[in-house]
PAZAPA-4460 file (N, C-alpha, C; in steps of 0.05 Angstrom, whole numbers, plus 32768, in hexadecimal, padded with zeros to 4 digits):
% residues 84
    n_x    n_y    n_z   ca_x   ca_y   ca_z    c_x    c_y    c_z   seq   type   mol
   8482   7BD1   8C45   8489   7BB8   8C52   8484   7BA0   8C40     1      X     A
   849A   7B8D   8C3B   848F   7B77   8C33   8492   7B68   8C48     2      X     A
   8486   7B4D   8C41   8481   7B2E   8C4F   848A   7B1C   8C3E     3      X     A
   84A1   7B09   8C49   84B3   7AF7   8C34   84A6   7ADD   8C49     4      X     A
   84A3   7AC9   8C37   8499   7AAF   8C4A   84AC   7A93   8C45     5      X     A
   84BC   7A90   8C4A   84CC   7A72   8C46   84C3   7A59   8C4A     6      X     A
   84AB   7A51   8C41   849A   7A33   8C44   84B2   7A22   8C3B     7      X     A
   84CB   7A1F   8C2F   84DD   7A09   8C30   84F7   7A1B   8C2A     8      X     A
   850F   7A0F   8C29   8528   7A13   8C2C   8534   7A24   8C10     9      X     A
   8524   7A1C   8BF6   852A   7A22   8BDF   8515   7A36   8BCD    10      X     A
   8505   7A38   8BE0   84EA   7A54   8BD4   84D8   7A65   8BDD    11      X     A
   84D9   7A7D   8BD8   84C4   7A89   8BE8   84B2   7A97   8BD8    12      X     A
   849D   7AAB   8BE1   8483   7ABA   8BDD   848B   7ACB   8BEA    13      X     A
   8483   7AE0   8BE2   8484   7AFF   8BED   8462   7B0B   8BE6    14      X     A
   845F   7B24   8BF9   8443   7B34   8BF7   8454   7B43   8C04    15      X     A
   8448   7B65   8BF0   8450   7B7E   8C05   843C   7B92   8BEE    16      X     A
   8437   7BAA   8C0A   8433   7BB9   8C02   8436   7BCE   8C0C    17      X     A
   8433   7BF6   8C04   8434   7C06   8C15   843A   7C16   8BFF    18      X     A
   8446   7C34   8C10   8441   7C4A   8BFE   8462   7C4D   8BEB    19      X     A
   8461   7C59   8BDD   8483   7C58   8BCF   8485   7C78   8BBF    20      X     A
   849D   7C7C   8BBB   84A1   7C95   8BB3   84AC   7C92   8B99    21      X     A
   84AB   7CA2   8B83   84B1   7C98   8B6C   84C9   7CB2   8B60    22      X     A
   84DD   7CAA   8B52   84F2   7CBF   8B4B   84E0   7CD4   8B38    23      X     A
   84CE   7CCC   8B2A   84B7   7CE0   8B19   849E   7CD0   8B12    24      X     A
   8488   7CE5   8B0D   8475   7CD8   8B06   845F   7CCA   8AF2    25      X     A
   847C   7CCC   8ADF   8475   7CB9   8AC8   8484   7C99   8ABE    26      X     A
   8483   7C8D   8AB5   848B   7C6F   8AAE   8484   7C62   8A97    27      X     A
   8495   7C5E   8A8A   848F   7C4B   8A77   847A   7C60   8A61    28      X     A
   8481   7C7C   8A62   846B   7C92   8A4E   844F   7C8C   8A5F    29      X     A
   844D   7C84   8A7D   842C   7C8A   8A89   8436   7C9B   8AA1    30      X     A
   8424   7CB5   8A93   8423   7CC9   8AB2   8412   7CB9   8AC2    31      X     A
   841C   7CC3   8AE5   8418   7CB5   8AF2   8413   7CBF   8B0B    32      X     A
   8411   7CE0   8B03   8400   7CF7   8B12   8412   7D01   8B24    33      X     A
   841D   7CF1   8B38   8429   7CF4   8B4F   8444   7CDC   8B4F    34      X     A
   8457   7CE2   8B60   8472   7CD5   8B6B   8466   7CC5   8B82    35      X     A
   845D   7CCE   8B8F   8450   7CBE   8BA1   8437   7CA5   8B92    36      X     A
   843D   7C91   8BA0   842D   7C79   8B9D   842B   7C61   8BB1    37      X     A
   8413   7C56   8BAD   8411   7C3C   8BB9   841A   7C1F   8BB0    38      X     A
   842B   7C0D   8BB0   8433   7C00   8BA6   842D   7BDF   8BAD    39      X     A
   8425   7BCC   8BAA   841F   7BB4   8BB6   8428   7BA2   8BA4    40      X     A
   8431   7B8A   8BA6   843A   7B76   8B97   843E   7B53   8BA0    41      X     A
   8441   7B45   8B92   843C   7B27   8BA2   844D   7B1E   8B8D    42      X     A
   845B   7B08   8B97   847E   7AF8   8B83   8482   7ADF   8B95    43      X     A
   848D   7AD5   8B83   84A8   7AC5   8B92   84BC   7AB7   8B86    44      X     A
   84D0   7AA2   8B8E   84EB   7AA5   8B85   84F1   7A89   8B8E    45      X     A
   850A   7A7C   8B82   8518   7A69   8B92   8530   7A64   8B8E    46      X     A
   8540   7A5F   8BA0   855C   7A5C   8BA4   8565   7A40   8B8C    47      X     A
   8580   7A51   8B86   8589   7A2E   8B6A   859C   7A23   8B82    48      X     A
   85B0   7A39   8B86   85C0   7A33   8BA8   85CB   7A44   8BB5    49      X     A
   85DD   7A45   8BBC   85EB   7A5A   8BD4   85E8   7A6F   8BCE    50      X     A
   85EC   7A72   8BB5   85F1   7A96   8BA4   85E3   7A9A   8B9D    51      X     A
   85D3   7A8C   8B83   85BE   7A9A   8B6E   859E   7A93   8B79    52      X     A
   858E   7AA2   8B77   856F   7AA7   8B78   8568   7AB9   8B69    53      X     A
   8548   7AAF   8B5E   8538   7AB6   8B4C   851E   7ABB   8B56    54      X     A
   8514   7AD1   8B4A   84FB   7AE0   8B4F   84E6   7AE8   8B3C    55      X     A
   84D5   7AE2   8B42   84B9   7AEB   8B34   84A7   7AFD   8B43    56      X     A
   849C   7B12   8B3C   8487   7B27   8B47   8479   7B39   8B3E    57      X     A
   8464   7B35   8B39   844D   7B4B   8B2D   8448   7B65   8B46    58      X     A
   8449   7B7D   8B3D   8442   7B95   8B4F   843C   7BA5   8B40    59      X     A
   8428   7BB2   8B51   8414   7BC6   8B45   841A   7BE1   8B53    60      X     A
   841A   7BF7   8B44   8427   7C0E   8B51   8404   7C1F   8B48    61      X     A
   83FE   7C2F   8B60   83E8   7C44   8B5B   83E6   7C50   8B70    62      X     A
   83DC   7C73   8B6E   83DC   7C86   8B7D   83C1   7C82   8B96    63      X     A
   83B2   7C6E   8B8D   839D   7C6D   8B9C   8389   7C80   8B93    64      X     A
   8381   7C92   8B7F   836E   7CA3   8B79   8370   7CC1   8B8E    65      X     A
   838A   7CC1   8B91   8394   7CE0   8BA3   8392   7CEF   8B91    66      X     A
   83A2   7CEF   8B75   839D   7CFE   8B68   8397   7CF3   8B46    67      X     A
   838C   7D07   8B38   8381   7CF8   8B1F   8390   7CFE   8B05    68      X     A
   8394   7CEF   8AF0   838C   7CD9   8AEB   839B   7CC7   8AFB    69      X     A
   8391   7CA8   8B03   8399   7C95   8B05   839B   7C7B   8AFC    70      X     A
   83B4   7C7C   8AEA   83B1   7C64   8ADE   83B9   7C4E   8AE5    71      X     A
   83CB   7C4E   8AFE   83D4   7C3A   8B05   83EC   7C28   8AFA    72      X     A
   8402   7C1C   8B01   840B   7C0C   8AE8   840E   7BF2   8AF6    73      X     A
   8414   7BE1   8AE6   8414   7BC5   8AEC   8432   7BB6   8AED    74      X     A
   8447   7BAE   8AFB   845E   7BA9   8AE1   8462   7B84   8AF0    75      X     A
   846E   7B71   8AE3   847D   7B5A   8AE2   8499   7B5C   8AE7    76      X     A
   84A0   7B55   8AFF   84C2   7B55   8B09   84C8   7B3F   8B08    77      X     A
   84E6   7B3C   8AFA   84F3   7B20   8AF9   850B   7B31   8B05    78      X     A
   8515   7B1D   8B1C   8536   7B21   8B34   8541   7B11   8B30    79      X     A
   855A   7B12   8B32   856F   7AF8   8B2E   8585   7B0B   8B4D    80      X     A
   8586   7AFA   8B5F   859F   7B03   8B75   85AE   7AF4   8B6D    81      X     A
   85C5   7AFF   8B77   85E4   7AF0   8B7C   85F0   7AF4   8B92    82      X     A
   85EE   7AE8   8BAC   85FC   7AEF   8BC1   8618   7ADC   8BBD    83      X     A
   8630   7AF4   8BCE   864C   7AEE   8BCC   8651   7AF7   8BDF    84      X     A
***
């Protein structure tokens, strides 16, 4: 689940977190034990106008210590939408 918050017309903040399933369980060359993971992350974005929006968000993907090793990974998301 995330949470999107619109404090004005032209930007918002996001927080989410929960469990996520992964197509395999390695990335970027880091095993990562399991497909299954916990995933949480915090961003936000703002509208230029009707169509285009921009996003920023750091999320952290980890198994929770279910199974070992856990290394956890970290990544930096940049979004660009275009609604039409």
């Amino acid at each position: 689940p995330m949470l999107r918050w619109w404090p004005g017309n032209t930007y918002y903040l996001e927080l989410g977190v929960g469990p996520s399933l992964l197509s395999r369980a390695s990335f970027a060359g880091r095993e990562l034990s399991t497909r299954f993971q916990f995933t949480s992350h915090i961003g936000g974005g703002f509208v230029v106008n009707k169509v285009h929006r921009f996003g920023l968000r750091y999320t952290h993907v980890s198994n929770a210590s279910i199974k070992t090793p856990n290394p956890g990974l970290d990544l930096i998301e940049a979004s660009y939408t275009y609604h039409f």
